[in-house]
N, C-alpha and C positions, 0 to 999 in steps of 0.2 A: 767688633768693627761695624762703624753706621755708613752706609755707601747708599749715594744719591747715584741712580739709573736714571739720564734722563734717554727720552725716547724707550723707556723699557717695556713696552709694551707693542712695538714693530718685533720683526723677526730674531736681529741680531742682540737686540734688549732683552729681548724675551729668555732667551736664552742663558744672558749675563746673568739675569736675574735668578734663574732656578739654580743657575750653579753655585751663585752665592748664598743661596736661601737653605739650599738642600742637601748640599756638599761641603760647604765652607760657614756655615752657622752664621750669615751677618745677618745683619738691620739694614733693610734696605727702604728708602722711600723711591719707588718710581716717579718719575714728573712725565706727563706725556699731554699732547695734546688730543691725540688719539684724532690725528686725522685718519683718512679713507684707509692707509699701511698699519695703522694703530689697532691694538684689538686687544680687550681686554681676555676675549677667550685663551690666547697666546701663555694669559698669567693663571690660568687655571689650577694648573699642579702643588700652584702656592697660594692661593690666593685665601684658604683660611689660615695659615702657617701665623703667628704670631708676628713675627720677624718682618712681615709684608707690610706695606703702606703706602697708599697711590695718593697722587695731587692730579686733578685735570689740569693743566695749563699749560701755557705759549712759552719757551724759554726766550721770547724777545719780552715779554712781559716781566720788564724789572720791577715790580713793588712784588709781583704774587712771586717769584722767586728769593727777592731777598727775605720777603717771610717767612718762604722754606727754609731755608738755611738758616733762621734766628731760630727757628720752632724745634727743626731735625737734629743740629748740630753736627753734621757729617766729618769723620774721618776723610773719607777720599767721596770726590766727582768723578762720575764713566760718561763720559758727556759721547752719546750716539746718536741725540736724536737729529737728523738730519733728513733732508727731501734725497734717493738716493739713486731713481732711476735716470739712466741718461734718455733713454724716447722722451718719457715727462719734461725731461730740462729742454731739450732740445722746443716741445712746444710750450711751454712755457718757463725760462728762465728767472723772469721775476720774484718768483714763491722759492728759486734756489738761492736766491744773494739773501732772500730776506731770513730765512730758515738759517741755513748754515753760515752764513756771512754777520749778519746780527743778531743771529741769535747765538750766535757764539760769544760774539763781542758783549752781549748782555750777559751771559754765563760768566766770562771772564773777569768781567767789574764784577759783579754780585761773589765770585768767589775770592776776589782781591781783596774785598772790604770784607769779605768775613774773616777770610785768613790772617789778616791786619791785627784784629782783636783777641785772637788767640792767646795762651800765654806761648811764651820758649819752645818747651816741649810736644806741647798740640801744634805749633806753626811747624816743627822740624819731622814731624812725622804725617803729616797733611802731604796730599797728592791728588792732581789734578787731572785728570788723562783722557786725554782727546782721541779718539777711535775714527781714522781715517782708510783713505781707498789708495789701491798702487794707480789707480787711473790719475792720480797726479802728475806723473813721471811720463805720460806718452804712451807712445807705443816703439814695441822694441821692434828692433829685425827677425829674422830664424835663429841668431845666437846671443847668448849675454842672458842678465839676470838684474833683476830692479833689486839695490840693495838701499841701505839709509844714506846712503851719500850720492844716489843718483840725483841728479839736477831735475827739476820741476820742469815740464812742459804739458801744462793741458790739455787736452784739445776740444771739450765740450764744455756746454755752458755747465753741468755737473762739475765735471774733475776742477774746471775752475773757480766752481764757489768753496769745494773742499780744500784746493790748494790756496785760496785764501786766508782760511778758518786756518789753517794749520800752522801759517804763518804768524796771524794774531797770537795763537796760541805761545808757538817760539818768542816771540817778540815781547809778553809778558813774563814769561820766564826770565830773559833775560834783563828787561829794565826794571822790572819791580820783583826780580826775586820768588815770582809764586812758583810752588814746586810743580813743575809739568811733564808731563811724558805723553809721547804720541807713537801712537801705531799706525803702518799702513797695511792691510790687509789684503791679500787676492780674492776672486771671486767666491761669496758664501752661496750654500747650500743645505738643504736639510727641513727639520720638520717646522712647518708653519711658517713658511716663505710664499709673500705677497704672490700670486699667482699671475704678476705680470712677467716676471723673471725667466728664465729662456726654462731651465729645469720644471719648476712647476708647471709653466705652459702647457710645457711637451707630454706631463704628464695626464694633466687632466685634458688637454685637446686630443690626445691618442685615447680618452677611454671615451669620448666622446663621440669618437669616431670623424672629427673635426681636422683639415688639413694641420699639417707640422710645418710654420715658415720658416726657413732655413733664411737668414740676411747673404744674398753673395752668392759666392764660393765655399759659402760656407764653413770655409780656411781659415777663419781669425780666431785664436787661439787663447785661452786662457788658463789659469794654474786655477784648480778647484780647490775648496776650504770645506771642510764639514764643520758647521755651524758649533758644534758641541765642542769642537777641536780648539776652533776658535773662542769660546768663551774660557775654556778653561788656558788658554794663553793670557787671555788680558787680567783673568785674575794672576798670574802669575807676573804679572808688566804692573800693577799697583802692590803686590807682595815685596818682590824683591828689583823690580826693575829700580835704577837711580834717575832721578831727577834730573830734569835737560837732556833727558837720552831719547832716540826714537828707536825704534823694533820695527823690523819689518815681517810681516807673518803670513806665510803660504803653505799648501797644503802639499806641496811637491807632485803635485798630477795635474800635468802641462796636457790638455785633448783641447783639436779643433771642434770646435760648435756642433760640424757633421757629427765626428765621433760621438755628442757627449746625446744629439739627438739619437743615432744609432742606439747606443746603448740603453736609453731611456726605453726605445724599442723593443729591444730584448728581452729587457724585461718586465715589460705588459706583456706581451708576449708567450712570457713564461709565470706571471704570476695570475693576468686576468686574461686572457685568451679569449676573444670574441670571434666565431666562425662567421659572423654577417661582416664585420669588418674587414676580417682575415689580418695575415701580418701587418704591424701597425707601420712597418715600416715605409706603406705603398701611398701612406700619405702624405709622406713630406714632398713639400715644395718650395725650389728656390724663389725667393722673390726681392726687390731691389734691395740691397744694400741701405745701411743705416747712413744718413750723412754723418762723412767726419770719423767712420767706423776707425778702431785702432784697430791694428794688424794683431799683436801679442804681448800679453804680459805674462812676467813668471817673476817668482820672489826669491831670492838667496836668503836662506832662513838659519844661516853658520851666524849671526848676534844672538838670536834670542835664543837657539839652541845650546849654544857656549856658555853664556849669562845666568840664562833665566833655567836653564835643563828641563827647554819644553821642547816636545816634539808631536807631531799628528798623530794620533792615534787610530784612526781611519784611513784607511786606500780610498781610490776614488772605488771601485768595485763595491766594497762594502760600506761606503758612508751614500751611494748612491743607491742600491738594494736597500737598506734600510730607508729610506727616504721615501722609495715607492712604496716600501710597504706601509711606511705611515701613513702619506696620501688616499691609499687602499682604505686604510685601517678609519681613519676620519675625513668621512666625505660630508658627513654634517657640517664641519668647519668650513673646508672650501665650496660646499654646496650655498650657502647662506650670502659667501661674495659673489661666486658666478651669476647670482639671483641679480643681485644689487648692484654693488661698488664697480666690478669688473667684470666685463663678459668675455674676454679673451679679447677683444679688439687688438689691432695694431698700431702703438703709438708710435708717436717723430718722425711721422712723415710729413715733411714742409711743404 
């Protein structure tokens, strides 16, 4: 199997990538642009493996991708690369229409006309799958569950360049037949997440001894994903998922923001214990609310667990203990961004 990873060199690519490389035997070519989220250290575990193969480029850049796909000849596209934080969208929106909005739409030509020249057999077993967010759907109340048939309601300039993309994506399946499958995913988590993301934050700012911002009330709630959980789902959604279907994929551990800072606490706490600091817990602090913040999401995961017979294989307990201790384990890697690309700042504030 040849499978084109674009963005495979961000967190949740990264991921994709080792699963398929080192658990599932494929051929994989990365495409990434490797902006500031991009990182080639991410592909480290693979990256002398035969099976690996990286391309720098833009996926709005149609000549250097349709060359990839003349060159690579890919079975299936995992198409992630995407701008994915809402603070970022929030200050700048523009780099989200143009990332995920056209560079989708150039992914979807570029693999229309490849798929076109296929013979019979290669066109009927070709798949296209688009890896999206439940922040499509809203925000829910205290009850209910974001399934594949909740209705689309945005609310940031984020969720709604991905509910864009998602749609082009549908909208080619259905007018010109390209085999497509989409995923909506809850919040990831896990080793080598951008350290702008509320988990890594909380981890490298509590060893730092640096306040913990809590947005709010700290009350808005989200379903957590362990990053490994979810890679090994989407390969199972280009395996045996069907064409024109979407999957919705959650980790089934619904904690508000407090809780998920709390327990990040806990465990520095109990793994790196600093007596000048003391408990790390003494340094969070509430501070204004995100504009536009959504209250909660949680995902009904009874499709693809029916379907597909995947299920999390992580709690939040232990896919978040594992997590720190990775952190712990390699502070070279986020040591090198906190230097550089990000220093813990606070974004999307207008």
């Amino acid at each position: 199997m040849r499978v084109i990873v674009t963005g495979g060199a961000g967190f949740i690519g990264s991921a994709v990538v080792r699963e398929l490389i080192l658990n599932q035997k494929a051929e994989v070519l990365v495409i990434d642009a490797l902006t500031y989220a991009g990182n080639l250290e991410n592909l480290a575990p693979v990256a002398s493996n035969t099976h690996y193969h990286f391309l720098e480029a833009n996926i709005a850049h149609e000549v250097a991708i349709q060359r990839a796909f003349a060159k690579f000849q890919p079975h299936v596209v995992m198409h992630l690369a995407a701008e994915s934080h809402v603070d970022r969208s929030i200050d700048g929106p523009g780099t989200f229409v143009q990332t995920n909005v056209v560079g989708t739409f150039t992914l979807l030509q570029a693999s229309l006309d490849y798929w076109r020249k296929l013979n019979v057999s290669r066109q009927a077993h070709f798949r296209f799958h688009h890896i999206s967010t439940d922040e499509v759907f809203g925000s829910l109340e205290s009850e209910g569950l974001f399934n594949e048939t909740t209705p689309y309601d945005p609310r940031s300039p984020y969720s709604a360049s991905k509910a864009a993309s998602d749609h082009l994506v549908r909208a080619w399946g259905h007018t010109y037949g390209l085999p497509t499958l989409i995923t909506n995913c809850s919040n990831n988590y896990g080793p080598y997440q951008f350290p702008e993301k509320l988990i890594p934050l909380m981890i490298l700012s509590a060893l730092e001894g640096r306040e913990l911002p809590v947005y709010g009330d700290g009350g808005n709630v989200r379903d957590w994903l362990h990053v490994e959980d979810h890679a090994r789902a989407l390969v199972a959604v280009i395996q045996r998922g069907r064409p024109g279907e979407t999957y919705a994929i959650g980790g089934k551990a619904e904690r508000t923001n407090l809780e998920v800072v709390k327990t990040v606490c806990s465990l520095i706490d109990e793994l790196a214990y600093d007596p000048v600091r003391g408990p790390a817990e003494r340094l969070i602090r509430f501070v204004e609310d995100r504009p536009g913040h959504d209250r909660r999401y949680a995902i009904d995961t009874a499709k693809i667990e029916a379907e597909l017979s995947w299920q999390p294989q992580e709690s939040f307990e232990s896919g978040l203990a594992k997590t720190v201790r990775w952190y712990l384990d390699n502070q070279e890697w986020w040591q090198q961004i906190r230097g550089g690309y990000y220093r813990g700042e606070r974004l999307g504030v207008m």
